[in-house]
GUMAR-524797 format. One record per residue (C-alpha): residue number from 1; residue in one letter; x, y, z. Coordinates in steps of 0.2 Angstrom, whole numbers, always signed. Layout:
{atom NUM, a, {X, Y, Z}}
...
! end
This chain:
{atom 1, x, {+643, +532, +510}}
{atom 2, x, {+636, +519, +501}}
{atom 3, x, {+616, +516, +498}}
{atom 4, x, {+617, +497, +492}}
{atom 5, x, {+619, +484, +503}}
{atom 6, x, {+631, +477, +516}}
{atom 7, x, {+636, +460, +516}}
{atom 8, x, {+650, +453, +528}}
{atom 9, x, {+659, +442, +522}}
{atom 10, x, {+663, +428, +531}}
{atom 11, x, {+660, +409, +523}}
{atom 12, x, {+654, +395, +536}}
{atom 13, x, {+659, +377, +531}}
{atom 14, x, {+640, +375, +530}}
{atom 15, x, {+640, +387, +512}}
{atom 16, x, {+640, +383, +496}}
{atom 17, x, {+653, +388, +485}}
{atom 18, x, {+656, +382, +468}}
{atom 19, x, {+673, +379, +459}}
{atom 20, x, {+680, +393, +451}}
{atom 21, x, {+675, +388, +434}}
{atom 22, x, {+657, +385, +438}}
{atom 23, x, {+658, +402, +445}}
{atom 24, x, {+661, +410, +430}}
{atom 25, x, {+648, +398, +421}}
{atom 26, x, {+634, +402, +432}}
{atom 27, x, {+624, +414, +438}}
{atom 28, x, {+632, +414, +458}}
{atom 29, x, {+623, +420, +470}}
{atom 30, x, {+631, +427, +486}}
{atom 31, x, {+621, +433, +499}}
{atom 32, x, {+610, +442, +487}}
{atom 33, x, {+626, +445, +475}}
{atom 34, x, {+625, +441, +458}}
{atom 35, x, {+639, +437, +445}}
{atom 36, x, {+640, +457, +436}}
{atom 37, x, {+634, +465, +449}}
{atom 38, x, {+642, +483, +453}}
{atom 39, x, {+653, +484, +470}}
{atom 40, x, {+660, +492, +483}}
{atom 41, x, {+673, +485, +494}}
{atom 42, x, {+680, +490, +511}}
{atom 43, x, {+691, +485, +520}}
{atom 44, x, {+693, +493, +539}}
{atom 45, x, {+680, +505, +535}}
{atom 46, x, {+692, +510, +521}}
{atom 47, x, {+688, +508, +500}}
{atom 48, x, {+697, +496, +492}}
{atom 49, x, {+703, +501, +474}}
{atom 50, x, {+686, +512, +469}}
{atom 51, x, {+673, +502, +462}}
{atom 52, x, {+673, +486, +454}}
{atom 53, x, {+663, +471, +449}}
{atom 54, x, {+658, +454, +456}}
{atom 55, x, {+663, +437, +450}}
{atom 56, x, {+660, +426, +464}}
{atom 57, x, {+670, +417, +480}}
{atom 58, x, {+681, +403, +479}}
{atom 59, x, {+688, +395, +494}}
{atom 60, x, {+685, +411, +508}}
{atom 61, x, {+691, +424, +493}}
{atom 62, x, {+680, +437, +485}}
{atom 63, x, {+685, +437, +467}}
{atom 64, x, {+682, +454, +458}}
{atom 65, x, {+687, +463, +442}}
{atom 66, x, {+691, +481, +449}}
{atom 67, x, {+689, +497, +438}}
{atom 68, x, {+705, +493, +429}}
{atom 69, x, {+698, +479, +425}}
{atom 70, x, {+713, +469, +434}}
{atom 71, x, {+704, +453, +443}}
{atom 72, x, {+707, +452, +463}}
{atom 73, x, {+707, +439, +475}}
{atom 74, x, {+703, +447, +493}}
{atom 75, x, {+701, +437, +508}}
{atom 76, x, {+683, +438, +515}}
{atom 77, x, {+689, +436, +534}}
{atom 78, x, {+690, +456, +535}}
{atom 79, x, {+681, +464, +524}}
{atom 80, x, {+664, +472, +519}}
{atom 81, x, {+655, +471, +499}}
{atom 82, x, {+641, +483, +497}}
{atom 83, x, {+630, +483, +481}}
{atom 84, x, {+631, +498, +472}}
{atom 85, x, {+614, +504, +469}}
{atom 86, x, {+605, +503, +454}}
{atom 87, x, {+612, +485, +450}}
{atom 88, x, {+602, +471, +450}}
! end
């Protein structure tokens, strides 16, 4: 159980979402997510990959570097991000 936040992730054309160079050149901001921020995600009510950290989204993808510091692209239609506590 997690005590950060829960953010569903699901885009609306409305959003704003930079390219994925910006991204990385900015302090993003997604729904109270920051670039560097510690994470959580869950997918199904199931932990994806232990914990990780956020980069930003990109066309309806939550991009992350996960503990192994590989970089993941997961679709945001199905799952759940929760800021680990203690991160700002």
């Amino acid at each position: 159980m997690s005590n950060g936040y829960i953010f569903e992730g699901n885009l609306n054309s409305s959003d704003n979402v930079t390219s994925l160079e910006e991204t990385f050149l900015s302090d993003f901001d997604f729904n109270g997510l920051r670039r560097g921020d510690r994470i959580q995600v869950f997918s199904s009510g199931n932990q994806i990959d232990g914990n990780g950290t956020f980069i930003g989204v990109q066309d309806g993808f939550l991009i992350w570097a996960d503990s192994s510091d590989n970089i993941n692209t997961t679709s945001l239609d199905a799952i759940s991000i929760s800021r680990i506590a203690g991160t700002a």
